[in-house]
C-alpha positions as CSV (number, residue, x, y, z in Angstrom):
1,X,28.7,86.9,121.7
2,X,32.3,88.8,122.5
3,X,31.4,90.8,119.2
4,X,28.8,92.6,120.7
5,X,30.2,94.0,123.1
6,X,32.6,96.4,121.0
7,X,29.4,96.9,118.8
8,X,28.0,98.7,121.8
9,X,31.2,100.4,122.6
10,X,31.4,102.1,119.2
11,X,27.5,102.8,119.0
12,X,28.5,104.5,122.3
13,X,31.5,106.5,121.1
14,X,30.0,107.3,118.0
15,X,26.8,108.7,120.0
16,X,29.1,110.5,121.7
17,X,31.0,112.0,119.1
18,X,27.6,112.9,117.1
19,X,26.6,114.8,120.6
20,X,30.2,116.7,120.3
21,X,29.7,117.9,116.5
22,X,26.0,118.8,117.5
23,X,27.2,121.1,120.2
24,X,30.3,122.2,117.9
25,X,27.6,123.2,114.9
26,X,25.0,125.2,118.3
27,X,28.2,126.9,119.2
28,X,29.1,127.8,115.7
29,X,26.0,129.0,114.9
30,X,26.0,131.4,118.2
31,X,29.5,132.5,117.3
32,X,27.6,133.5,113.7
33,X,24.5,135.2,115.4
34,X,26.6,137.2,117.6
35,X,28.8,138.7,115.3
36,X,27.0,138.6,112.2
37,X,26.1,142.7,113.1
38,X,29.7,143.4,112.9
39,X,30.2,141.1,109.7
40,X,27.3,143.1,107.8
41,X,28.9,146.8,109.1
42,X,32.2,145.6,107.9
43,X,30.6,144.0,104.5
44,X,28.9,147.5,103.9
45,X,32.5,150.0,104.8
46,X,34.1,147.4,102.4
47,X,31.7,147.8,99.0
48,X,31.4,151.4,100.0
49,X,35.1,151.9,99.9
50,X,35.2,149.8,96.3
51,X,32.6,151.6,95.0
């Protein structure tokens, strides 16, 4: 029975830590929405100037 204790300790932590990447990858992807006006801009001055 002691084994199942730190079962639930690590389902626990690694619920927690799947909670922390999912709000790492909503943040990313905001970060990506937000600037992805500026990245195109700077995409399009870029080929024009290599063109």
């Amino acid at each position: 029975m002691e084994g199942e204790a730190p079962a639930s300790s690590d389902e626990a932590v690694e619920k927690d830590a799947a909670e922390r990447r999912r709000e790492r990858r909503q943040k990313l992807g905001q970060v990506v929405l937000d600037w992805s006006p500026v990245l195109a801009k700077l995409a399009t001055i870029v080929m024009q100037h290599l063109s």
